[in-house]
C-alpha positions as CSV (number, residue, x, y, z in Angstrom):
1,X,58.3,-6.6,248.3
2,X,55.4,-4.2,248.9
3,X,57.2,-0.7,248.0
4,X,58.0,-2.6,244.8
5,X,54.4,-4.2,244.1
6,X,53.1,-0.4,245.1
7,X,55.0,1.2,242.5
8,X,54.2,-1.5,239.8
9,X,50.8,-0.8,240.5
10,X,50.9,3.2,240.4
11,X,52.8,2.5,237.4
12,X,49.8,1.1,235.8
13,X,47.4,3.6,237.3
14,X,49.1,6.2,235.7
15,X,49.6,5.1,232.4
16,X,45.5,3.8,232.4
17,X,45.0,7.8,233.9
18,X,47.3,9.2,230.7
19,X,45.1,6.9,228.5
20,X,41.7,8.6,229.8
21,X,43.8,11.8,229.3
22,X,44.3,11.4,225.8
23,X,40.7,10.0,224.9
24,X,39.1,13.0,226.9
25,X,41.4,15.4,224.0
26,X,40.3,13.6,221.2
27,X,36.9,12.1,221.8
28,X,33.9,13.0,224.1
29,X,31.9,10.0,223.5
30,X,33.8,6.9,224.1
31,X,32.1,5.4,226.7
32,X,32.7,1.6,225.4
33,X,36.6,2.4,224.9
34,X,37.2,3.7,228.7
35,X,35.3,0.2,229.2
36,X,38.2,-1.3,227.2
37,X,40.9,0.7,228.7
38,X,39.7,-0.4,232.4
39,X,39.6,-4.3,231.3
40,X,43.1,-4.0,229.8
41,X,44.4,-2.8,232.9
42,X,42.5,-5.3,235.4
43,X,44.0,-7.6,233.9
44,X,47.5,-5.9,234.3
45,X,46.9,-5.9,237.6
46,X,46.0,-9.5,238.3
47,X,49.1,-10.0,236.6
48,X,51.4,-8.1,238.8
49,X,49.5,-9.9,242.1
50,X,50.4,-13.2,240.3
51,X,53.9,-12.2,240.1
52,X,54.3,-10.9,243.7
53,X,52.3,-14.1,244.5
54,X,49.6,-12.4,246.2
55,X,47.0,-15.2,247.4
56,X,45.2,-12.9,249.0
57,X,44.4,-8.7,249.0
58,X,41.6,-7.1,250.6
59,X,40.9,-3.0,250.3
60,X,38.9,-1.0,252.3
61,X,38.5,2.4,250.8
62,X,36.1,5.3,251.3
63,X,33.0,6.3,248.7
64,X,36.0,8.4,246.7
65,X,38.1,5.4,246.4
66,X,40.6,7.1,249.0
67,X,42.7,4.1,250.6
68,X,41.7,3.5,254.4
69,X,43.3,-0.1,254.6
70,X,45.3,-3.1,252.7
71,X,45.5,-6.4,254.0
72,X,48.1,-8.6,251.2
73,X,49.1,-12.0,252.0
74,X,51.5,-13.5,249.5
75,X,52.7,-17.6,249.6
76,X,56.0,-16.2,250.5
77,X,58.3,-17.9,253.2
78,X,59.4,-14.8,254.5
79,X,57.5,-11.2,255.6
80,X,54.3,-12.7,253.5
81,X,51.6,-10.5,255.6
82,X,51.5,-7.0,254.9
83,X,49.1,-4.7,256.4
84,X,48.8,-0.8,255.9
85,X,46.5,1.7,257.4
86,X,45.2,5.0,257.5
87,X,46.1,5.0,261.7
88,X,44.3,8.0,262.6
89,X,43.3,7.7,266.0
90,X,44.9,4.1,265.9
91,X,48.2,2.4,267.1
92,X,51.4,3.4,264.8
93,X,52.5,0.1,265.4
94,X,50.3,-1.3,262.5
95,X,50.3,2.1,260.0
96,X,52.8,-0.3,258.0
97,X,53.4,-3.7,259.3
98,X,55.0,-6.6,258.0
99,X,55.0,-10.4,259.3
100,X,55.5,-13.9,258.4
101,X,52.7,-16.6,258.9
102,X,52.3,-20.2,257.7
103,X,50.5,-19.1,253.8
104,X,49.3,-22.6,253.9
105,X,46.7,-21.7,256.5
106,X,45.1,-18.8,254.9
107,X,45.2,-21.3,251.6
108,X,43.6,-24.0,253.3
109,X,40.7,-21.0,254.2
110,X,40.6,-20.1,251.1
111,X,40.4,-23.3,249.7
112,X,37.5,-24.3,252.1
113,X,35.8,-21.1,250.8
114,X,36.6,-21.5,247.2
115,X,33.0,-22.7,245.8
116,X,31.3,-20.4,247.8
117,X,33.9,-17.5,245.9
118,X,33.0,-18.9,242.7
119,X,29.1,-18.8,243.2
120,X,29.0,-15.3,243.7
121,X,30.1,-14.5,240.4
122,X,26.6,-16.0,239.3
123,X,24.7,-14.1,241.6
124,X,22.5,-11.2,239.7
125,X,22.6,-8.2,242.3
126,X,24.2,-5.0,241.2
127,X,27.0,-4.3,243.4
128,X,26.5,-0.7,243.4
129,X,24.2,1.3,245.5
130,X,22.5,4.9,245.0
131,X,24.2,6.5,247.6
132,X,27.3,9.1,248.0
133,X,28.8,8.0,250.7
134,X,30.1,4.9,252.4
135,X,33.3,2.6,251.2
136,X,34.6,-0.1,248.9
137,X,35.2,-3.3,249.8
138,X,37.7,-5.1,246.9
139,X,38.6,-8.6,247.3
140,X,41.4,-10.9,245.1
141,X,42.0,-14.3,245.7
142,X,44.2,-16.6,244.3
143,X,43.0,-20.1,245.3
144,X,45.2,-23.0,243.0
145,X,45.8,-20.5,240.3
146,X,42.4,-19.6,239.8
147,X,41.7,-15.7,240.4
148,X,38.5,-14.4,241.7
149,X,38.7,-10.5,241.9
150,X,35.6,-8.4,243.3
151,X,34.9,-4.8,244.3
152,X,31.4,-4.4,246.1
153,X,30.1,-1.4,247.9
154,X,28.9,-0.6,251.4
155,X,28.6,-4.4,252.0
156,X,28.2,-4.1,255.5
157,X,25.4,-2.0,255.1
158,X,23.7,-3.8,252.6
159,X,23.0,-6.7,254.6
160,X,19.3,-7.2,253.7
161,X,19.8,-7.5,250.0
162,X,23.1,-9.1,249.7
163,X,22.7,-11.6,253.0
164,X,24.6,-14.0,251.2
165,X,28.0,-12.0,249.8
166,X,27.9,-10.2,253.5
167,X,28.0,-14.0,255.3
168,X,30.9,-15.1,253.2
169,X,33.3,-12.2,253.1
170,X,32.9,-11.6,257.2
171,X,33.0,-15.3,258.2
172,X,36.3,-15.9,255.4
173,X,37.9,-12.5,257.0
174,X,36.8,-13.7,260.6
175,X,38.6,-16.9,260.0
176,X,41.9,-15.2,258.4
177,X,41.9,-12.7,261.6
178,X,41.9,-15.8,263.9
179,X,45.4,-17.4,261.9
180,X,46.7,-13.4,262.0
181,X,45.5,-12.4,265.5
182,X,47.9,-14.7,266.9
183,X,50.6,-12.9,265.3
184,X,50.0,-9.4,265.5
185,X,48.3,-6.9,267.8
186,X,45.6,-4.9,266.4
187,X,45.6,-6.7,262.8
188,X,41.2,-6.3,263.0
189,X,41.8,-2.5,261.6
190,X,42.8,-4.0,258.4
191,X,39.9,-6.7,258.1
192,X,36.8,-4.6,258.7
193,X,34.3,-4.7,256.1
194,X,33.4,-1.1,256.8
């Protein structure tokens, strides 16, 4: 499932990166249609996690977008947890692991956390901060067919101004880690915030 979800995503990556190619040839100013291009392709995206029912994804990647970890959790019966890693200095036993655990837990979390997800869309911070260095914390959920998608940076670090977002990601990825402790050792390396 993941090698195939991976390459359905690069697919897209590439033919978004060929788009930006051709605009850069033809047009120096068009801010607003990159702005296009990047929706169209969001969206492609939440459609392939729909179709590899994804409930759940969370990214960790560095200030240059580079991948450090992936945590997916599809509503799959079998091999429905999949998490990858940059192991550096870590245990090979997780660079690429795969696992079965009852999906109804994690969407019984996500449930519980599901109004709390959908306020933060209303909240007016900017989710970007002056600084060239740090990571990228993305987030997808799919909670009852609803999708909630978000890419915030340095949360961890931005505790004082974004209190809020901060307390709700780490408590909903301290209470996934507590359902995927139990199955695998060393899981926390894909559910840091940073």
């Amino acid at each position: 499932m993941y090698d195939k979800y991976v390459k359905d995503i690069m697919d897209l990556y590439d033919k978004e990166q060929d788009e930006y190619d051709k605009l850069d040839e033809s047009d120096p100013s068009h801010e607003k249609v990159e702005e296009e291009i990047a929706e169209k392709y969001d969206k492609l995206i939440l459609d392939v996690n729909k179709k590899y029912n994804i409930i759940f994804r969370y990214d960790l990647a560095d200030a240059w977008g580079v991948q450090l970890s992936t945590l997916i959790i599809t509503s799959d019966k079998k091999d429905n947890v999949v998490c990858v890693y940059d192991n550096e200095g870590f245990n090979k036993e997780l660079e690429n692991a795969y696992f079965t655990v009852d999906s109804k837990k994690i969407e019984e979390i996500l449930i519980k956390y599901e109004d709390k997800i959908k306020r933060i869309n209303d909240m007016e911070e900017n989710n970007s901060i002056s600084i060239n260095d740090g990571v990228e914390n993305s987030f997808y959920f799919n909670i009852n067919g609803n999708v909630y998608s978000y890419t915030i940076f340095n949360l961890l670090a931005r505790y004082a101004d974004m209190k809020e977002k901060v307390e709700l990601f780490s408590d909903l990825l301290t209470e996934i880690r507590e359902v995927l402790v139990k199955d695998v050792k060393h899981i926390d390396r894909c559910l840091t915030l940073g």
